[in-house]
TIRO-2110 file (N, C-alpha, C; in Angstrom, 1 decimal):
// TIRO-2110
-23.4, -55.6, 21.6, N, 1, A
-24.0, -55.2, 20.3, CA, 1, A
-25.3, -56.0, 20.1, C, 1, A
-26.6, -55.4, 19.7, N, 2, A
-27.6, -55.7, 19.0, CA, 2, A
-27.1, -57.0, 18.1, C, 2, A
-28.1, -58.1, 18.3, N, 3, A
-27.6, -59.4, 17.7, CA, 3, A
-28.0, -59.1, 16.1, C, 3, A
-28.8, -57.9, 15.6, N, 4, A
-29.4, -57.8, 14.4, CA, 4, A
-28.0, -57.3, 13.5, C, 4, A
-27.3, -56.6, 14.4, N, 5, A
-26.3, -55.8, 14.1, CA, 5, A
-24.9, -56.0, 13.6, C, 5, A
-24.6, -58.0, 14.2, N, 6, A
-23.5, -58.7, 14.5, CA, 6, A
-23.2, -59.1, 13.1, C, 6, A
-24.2, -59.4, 11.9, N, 7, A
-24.0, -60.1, 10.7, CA, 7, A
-23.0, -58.7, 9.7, C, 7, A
-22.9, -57.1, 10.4, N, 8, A
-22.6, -56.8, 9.3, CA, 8, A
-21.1, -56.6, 9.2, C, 8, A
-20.7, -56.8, 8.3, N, 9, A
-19.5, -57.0, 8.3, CA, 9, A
-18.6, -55.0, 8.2, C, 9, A
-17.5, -55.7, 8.9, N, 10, A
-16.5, -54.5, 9.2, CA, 10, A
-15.4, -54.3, 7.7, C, 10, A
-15.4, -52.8, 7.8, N, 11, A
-14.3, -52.7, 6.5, CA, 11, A
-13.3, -52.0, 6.8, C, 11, A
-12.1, -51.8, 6.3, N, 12, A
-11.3, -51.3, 6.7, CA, 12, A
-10.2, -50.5, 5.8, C, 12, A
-10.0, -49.5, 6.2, N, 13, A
-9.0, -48.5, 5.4, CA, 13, A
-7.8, -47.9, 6.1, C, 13, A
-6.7, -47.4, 5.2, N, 14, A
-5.9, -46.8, 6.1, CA, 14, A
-6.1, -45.9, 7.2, C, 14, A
-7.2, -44.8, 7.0, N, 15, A
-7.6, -44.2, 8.4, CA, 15, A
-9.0, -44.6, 8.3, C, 15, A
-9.8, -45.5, 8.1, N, 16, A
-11.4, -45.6, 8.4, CA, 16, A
-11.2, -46.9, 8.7, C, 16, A
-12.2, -47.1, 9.5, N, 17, A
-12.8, -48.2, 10.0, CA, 17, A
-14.7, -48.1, 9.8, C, 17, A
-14.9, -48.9, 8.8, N, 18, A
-16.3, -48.7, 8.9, CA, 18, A
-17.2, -49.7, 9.2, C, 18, A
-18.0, -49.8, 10.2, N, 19, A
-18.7, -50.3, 11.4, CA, 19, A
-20.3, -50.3, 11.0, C, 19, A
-20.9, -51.4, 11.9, N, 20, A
-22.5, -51.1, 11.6, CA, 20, A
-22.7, -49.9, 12.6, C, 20, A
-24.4, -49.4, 12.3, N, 21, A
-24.4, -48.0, 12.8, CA, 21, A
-25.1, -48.4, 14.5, C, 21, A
-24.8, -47.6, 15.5, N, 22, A
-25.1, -47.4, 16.7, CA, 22, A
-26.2, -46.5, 17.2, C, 22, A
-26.4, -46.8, 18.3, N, 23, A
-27.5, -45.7, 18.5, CA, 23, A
-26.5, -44.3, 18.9, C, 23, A
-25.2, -44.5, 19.1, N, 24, A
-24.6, -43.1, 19.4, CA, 24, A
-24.3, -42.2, 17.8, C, 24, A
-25.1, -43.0, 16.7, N, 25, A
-24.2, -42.2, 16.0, CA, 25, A
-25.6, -41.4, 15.8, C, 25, A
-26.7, -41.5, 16.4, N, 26, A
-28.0, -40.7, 15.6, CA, 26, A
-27.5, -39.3, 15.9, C, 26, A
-26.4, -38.8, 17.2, N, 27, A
-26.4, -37.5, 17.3, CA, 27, A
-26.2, -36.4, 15.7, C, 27, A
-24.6, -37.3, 15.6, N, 28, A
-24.1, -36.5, 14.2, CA, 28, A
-25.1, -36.2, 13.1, C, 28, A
-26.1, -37.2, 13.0, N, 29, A
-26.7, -38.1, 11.4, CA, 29, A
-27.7, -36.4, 12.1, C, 29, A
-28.3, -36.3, 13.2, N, 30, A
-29.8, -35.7, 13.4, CA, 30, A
-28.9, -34.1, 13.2, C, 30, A
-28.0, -33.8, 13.4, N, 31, A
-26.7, -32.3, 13.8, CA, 31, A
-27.2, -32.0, 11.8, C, 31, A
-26.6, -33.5, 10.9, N, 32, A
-26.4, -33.3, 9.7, CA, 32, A
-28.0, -32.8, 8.5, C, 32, A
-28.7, -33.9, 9.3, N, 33, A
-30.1, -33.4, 8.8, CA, 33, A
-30.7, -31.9, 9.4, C, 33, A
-30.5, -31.9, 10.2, N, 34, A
-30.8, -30.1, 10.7, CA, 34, A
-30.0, -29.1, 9.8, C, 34, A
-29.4, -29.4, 9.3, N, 35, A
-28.6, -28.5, 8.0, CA, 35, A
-28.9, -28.3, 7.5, C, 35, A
-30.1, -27.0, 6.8, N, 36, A
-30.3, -27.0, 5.4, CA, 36, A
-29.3, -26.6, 4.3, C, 36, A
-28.5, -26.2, 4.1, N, 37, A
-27.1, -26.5, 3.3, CA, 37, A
-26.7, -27.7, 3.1, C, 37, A
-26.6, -28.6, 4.2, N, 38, A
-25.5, -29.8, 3.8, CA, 38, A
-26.5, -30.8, 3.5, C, 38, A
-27.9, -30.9, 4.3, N, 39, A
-28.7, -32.0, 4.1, CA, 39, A
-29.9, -32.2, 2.5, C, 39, A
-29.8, -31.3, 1.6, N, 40, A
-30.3, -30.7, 0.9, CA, 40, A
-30.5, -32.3, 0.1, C, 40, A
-29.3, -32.8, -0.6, N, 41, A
-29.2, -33.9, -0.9, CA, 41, A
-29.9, -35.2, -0.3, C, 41, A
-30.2, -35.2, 0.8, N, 42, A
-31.0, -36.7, 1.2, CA, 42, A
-32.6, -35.9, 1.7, C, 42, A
-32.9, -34.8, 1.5, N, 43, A
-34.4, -34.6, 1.5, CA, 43, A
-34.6, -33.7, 2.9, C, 43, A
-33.5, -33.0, 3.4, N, 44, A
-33.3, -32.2, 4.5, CA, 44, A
-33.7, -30.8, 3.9, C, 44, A
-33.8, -30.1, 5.1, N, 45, A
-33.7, -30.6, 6.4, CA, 45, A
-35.0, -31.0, 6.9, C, 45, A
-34.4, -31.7, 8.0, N, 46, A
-36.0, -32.5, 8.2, CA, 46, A
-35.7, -32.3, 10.1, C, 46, A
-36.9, -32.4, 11.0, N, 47, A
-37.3, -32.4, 12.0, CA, 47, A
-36.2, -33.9, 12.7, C, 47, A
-36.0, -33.6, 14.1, N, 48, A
-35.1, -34.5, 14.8, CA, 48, A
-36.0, -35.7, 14.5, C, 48, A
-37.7, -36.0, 15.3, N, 49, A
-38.0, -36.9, 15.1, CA, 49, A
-37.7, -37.9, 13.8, C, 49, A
-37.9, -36.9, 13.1, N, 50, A
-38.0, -37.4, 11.5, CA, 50, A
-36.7, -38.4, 10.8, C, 50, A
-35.6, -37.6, 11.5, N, 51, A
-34.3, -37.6, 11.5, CA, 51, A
-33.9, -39.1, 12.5, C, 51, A
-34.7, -39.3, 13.5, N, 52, A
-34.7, -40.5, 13.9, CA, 52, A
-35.7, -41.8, 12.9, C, 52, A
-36.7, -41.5, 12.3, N, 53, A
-37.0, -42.5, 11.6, CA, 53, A
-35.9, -42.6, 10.1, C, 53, A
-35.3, -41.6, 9.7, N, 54, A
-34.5, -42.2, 8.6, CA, 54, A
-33.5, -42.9, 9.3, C, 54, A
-33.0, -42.4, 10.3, N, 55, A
-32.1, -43.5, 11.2, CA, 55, A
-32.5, -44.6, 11.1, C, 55, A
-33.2, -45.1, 11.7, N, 56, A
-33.7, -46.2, 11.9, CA, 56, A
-34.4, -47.0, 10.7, C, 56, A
-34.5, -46.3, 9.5, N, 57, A
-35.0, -46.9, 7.7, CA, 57, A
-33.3, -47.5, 7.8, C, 57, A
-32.5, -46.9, 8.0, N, 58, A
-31.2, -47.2, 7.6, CA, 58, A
-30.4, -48.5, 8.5, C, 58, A
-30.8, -49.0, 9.6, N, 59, A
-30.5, -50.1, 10.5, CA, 59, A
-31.6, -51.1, 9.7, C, 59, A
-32.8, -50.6, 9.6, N, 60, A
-34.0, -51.4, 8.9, CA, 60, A
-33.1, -52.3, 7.7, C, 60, A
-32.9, -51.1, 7.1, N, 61, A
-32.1, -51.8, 5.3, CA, 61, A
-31.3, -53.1, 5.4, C, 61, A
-30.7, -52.9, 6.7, N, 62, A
-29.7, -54.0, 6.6, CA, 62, A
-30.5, -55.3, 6.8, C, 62, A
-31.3, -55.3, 8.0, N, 63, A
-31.8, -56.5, 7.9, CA, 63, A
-32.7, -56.8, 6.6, C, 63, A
-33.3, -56.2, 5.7, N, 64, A
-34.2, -56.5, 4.9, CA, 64, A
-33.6, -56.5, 3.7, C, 64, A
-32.0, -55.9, 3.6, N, 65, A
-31.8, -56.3, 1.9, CA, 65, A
-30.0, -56.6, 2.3, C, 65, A
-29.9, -57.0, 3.6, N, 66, A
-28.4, -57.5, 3.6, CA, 66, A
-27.3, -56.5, 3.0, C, 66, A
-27.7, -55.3, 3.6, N, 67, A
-26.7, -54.7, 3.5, CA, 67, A
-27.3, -52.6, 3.2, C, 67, A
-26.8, -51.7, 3.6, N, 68, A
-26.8, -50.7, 4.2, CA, 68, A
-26.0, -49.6, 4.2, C, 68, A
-25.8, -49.1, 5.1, N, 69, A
-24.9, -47.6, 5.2, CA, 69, A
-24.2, -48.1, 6.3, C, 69, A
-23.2, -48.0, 6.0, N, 70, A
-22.3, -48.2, 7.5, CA, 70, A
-21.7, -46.9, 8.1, C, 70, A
-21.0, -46.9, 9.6, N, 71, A
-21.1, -45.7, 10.3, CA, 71, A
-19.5, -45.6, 9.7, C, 71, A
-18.9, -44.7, 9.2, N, 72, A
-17.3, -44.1, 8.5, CA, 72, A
-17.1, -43.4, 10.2, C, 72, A
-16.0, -44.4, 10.6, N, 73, A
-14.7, -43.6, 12.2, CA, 73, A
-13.2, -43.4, 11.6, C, 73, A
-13.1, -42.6, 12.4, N, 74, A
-11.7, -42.3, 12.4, CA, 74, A
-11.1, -43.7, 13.3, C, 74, A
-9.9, -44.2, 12.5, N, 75, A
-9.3, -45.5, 13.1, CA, 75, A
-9.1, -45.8, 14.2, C, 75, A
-8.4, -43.7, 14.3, N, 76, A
-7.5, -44.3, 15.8, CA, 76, A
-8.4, -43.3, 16.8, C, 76, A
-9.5, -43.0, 16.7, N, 77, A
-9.8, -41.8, 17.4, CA, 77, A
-11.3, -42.7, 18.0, C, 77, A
-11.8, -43.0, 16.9, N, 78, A
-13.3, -43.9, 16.7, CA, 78, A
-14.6, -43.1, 16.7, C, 78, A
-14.1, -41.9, 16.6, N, 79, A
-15.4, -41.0, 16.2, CA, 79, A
-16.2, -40.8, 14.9, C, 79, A
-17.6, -41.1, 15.3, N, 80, A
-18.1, -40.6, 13.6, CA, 80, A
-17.7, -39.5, 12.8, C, 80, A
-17.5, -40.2, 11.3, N, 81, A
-17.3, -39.6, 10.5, CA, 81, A
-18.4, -38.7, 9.5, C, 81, A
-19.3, -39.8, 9.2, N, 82, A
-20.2, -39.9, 8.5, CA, 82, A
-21.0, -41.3, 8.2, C, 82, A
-21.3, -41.1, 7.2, N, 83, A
-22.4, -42.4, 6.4, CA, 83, A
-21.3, -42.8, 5.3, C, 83, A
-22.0, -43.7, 5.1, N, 84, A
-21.2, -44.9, 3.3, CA, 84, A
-21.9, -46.3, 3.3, C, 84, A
-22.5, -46.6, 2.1, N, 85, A
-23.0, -47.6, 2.0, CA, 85, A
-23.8, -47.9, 0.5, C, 85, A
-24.7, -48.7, 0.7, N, 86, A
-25.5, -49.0, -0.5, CA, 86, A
-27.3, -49.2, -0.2, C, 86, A
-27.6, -48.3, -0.9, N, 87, A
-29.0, -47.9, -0.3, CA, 87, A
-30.0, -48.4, -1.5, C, 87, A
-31.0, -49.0, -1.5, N, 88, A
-31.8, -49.9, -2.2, CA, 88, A
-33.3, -49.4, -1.9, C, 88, A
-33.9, -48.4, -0.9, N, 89, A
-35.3, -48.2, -1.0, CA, 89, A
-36.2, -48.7, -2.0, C, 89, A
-37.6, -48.9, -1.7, N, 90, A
-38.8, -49.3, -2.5, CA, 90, A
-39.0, -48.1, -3.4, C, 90, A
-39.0, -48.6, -4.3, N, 91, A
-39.0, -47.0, -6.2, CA, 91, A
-37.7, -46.3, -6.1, C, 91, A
-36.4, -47.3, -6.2, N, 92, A
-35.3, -46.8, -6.4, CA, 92, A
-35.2, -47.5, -7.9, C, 92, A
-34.2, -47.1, -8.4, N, 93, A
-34.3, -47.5, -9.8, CA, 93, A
-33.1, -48.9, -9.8, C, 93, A
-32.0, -48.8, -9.4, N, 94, A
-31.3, -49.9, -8.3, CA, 94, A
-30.5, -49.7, -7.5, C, 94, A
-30.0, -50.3, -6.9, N, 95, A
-28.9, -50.0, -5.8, CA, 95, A
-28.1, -49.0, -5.8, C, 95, A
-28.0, -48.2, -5.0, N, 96, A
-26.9, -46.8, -5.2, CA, 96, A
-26.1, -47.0, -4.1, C, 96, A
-24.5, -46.4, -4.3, N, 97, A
-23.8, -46.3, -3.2, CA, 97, A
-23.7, -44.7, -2.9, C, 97, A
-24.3, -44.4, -1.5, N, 98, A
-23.9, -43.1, -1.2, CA, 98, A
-23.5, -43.0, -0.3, C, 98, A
-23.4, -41.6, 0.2, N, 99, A
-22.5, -40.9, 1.4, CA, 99, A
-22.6, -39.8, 1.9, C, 99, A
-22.4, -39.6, 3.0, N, 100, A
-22.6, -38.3, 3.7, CA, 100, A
-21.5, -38.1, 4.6, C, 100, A
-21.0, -37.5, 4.9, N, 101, A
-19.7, -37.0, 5.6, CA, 101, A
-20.2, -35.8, 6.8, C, 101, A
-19.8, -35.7, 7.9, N, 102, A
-20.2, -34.8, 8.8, CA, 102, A
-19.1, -34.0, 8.4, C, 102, A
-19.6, -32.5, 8.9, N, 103, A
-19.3, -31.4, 8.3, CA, 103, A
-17.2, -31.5, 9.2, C, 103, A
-17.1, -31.9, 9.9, N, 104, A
-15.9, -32.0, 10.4, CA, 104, A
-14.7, -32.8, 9.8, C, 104, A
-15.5, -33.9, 9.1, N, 105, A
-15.1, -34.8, 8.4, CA, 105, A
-14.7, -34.2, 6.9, C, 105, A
-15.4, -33.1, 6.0, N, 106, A
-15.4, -32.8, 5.1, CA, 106, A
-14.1, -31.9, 4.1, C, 106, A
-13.9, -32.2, 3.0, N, 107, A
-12.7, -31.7, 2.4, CA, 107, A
-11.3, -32.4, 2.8, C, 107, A
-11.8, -33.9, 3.0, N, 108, A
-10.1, -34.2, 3.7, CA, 108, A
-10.1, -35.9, 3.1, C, 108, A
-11.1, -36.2, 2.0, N, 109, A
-10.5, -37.2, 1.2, CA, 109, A
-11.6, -38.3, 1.9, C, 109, A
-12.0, -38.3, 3.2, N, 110, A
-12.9, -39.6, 3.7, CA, 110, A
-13.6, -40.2, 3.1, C, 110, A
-14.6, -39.4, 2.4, N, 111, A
-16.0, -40.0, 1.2, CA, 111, A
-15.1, -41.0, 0.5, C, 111, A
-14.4, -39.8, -0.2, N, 112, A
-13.4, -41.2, -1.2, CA, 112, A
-12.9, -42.6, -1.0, C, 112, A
-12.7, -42.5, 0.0, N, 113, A
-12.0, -43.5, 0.8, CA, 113, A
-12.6, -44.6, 1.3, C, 113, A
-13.7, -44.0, 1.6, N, 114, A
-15.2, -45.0, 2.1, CA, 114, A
-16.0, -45.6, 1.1, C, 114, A
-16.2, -44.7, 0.4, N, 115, A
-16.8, -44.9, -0.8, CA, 115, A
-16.3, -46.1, -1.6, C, 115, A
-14.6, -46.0, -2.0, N, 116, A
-13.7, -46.9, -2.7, CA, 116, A
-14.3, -48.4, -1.9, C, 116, A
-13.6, -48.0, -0.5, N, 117, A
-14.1, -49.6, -0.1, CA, 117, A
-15.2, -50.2, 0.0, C, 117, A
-16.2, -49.1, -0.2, N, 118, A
-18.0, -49.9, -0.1, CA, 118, A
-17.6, -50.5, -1.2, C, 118, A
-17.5, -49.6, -2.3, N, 119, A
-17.5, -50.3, -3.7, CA, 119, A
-16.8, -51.9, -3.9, C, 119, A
-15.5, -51.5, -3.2, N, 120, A
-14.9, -52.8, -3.4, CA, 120, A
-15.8, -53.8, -2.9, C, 120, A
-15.8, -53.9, -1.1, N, 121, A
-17.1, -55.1, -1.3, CA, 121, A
-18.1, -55.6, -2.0, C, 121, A
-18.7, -54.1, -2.2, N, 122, A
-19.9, -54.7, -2.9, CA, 122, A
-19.3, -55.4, -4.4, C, 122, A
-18.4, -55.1, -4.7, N, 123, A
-18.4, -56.3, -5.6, CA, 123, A
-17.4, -57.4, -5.9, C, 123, A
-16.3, -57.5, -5.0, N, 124, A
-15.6, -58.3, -4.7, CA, 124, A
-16.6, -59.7, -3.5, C, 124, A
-17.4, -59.0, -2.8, N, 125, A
-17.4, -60.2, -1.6, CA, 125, A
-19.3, -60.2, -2.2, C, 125, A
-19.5, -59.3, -2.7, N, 126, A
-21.2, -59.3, -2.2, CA, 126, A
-21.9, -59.7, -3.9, C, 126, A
-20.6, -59.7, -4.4, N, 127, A
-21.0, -60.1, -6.3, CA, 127, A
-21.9, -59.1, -7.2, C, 127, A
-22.0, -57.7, -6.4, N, 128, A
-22.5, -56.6, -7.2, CA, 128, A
-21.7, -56.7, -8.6, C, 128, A
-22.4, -56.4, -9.8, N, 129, A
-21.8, -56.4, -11.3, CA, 129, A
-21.9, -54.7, -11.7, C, 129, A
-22.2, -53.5, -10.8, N, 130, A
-22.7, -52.7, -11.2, CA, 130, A
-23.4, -51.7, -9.6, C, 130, A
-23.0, -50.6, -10.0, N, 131, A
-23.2, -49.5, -9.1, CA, 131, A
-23.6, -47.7, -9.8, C, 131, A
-24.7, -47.3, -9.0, N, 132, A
-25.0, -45.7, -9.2, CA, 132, A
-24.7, -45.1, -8.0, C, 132, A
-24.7, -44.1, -8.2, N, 133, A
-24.7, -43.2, -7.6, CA, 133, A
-26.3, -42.1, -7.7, C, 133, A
-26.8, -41.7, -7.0, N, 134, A
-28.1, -40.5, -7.5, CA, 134, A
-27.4, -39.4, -7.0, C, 134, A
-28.0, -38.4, -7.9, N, 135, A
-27.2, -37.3, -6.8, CA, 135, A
-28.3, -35.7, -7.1, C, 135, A
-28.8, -35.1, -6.5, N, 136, A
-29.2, -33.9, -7.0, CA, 136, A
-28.9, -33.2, -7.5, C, 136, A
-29.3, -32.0, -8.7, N, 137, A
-28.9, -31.4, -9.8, CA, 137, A
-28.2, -30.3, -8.7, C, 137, A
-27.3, -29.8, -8.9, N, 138, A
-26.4, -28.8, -8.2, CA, 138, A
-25.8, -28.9, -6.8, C, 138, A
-25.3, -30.5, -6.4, N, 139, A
-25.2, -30.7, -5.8, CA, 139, A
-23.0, -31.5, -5.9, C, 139, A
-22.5, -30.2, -6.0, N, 140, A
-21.6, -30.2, -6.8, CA, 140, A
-20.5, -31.0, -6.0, C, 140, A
-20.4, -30.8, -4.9, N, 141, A
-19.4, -31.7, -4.5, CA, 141, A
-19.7, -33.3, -4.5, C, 141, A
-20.5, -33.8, -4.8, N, 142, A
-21.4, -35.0, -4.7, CA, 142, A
-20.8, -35.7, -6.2, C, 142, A
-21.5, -34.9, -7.2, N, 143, A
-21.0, -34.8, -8.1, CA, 143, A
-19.8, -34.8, -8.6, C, 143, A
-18.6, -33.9, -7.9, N, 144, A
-17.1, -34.1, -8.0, CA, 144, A
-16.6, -35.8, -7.4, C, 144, A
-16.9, -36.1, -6.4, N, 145, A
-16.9, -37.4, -5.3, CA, 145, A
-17.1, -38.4, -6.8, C, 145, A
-18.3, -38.9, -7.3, N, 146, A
-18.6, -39.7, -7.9, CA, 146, A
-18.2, -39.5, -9.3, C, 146, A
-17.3, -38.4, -9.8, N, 147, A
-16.7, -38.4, -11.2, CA, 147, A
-15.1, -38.5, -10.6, C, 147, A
-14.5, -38.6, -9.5, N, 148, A
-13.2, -39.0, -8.9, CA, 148, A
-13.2, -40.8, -9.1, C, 148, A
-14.7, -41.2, -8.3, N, 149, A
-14.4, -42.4, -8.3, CA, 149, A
-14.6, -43.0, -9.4, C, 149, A
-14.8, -42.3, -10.5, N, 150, A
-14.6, -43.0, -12.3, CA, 150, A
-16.2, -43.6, -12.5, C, 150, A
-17.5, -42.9, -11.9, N, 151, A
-18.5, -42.9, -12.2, CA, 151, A
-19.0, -41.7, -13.7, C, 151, A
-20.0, -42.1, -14.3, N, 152, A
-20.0, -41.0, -15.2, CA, 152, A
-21.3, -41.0, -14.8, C, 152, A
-22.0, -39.8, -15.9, N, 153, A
-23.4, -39.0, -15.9, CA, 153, A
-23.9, -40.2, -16.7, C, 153, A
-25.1, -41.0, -16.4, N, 154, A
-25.6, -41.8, -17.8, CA, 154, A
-27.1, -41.4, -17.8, C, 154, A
-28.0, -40.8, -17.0, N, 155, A
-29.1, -40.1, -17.2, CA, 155, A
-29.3, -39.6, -15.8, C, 155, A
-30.9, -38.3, -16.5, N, 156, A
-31.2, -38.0, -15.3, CA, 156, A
-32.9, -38.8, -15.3, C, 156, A
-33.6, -38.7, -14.0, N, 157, A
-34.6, -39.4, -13.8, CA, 157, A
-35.3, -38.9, -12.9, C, 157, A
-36.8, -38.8, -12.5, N, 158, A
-37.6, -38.7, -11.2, CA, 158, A
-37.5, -39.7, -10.3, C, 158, A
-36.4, -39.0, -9.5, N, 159, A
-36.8, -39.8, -7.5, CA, 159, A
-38.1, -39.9, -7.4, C, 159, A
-38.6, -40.9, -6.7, N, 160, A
-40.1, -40.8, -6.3, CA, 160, A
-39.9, -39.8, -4.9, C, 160, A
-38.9, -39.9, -4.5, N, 161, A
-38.9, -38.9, -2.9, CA, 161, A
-38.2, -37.8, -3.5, C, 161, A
-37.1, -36.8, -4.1, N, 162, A
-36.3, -36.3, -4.0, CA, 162, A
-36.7, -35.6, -5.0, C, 162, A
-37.1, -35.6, -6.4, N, 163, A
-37.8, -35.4, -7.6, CA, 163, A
-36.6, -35.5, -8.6, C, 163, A
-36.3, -34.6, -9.2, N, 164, A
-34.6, -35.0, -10.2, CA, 164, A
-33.5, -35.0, -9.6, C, 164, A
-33.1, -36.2, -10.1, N, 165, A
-31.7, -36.7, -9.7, CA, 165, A
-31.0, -37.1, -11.1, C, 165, A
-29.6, -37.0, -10.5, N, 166, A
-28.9, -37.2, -11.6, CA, 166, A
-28.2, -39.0, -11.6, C, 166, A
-28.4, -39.8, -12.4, N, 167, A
-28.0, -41.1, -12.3, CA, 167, A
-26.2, -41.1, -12.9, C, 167, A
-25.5, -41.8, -12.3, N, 168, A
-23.6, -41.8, -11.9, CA, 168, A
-23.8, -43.1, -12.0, C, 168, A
-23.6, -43.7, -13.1, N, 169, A
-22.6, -44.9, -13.3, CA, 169, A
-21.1, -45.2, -13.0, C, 169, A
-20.6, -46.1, -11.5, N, 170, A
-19.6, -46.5, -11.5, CA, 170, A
-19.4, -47.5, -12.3, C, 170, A
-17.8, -47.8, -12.6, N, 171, A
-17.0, -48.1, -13.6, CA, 171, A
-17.5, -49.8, -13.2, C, 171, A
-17.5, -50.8, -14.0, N, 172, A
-17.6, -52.5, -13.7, CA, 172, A
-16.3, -52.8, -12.4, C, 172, A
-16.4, -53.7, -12.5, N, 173, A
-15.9, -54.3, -11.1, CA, 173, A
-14.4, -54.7, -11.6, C, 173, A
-14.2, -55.1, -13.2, N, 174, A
-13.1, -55.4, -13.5, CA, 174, A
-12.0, -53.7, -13.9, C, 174, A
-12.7, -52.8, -14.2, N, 175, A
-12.2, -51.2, -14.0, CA, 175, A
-12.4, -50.6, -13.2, C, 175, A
-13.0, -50.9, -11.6, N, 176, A
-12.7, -50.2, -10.8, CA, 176, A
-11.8, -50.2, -9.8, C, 176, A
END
């Protein structure tokens, strides 16, 4: 393993194991950006190349703000699932926890699950007091995901990349 790669820590769930990300997982992430249905939400669809530099913005994040998207496997199987993490870009308003789930992965509870435990870290080990969600206007299952995990609607706002999004307040650390 990439010695940049070694600091990030592993989480773990009843069926997930979530891992820092590999260069095997760019297949899925570049399958999911070629989507224009499913990628719509993170600024898809976009070109492979292109799809290899948000890859690589996302290994970036970790070293520069300590922490990232980690790769969501199936426990016992160890195949990518998808994305989960906490994403911080330059003209974000603050830290968001998001997610992407590969289409194989989807309708079967994973997000949730991944999701739950980013959150938990982030504020049990990493001392986050507070979490969003962004999500684009009719982007409904996104939206269902983050009103499950006891986030609400608290405004909408201009993405500097994405244009309106909708801002999802998760619950404090002592109600979540």
């Amino acid at each position: 393993m990439n010695a940049l790669m070694e600091h990030i820590p592993v989480l773990d769930t009843d069926r997930l194991i979530l891992r820092g990300p590999a260069e095997s997982d760019f297949e899925p992430l570049a399958e999911f950006f070629a989507d224009p249905e499913r990628s719509i939400g993170f600024g898809g669809p976009i070109p492979r190349d292109q799809a290899w530099r948000w890859f690589a913005g996302l290994i970036g994040h970790w070293h520069l703000r300590g922490y990232g998207f980690w790769t969501v496997t199936d426990r016992h199987r160890g195949d990518a699932l998808g994305i989960c993490g906490i994403w911080f870009p330059e003209g974000w308003p603050e830290p968001e926890l998001g997610w992407v789930m590969f289409k194989s992965a989807e309708g079967k509870g994973i997000a949730f699950e991944a999701a739950k435990a980013v959150r938990r870290h982030a504020y049990e080990v990493m001392g986050f007091t507070t979490m969003t969600s962004n999500i684009v206007p009719g982007n409904t299952r996104s939206i269902a995901l983050a009103e499950r995990l006891g986030a609400v609607h608290e405004r909408t706002y201009q993405n500097i990349n994405m244009g309106t999004e909708l801002l999802f307040r998760h619950p404090a650390p002592e109600a979540a």
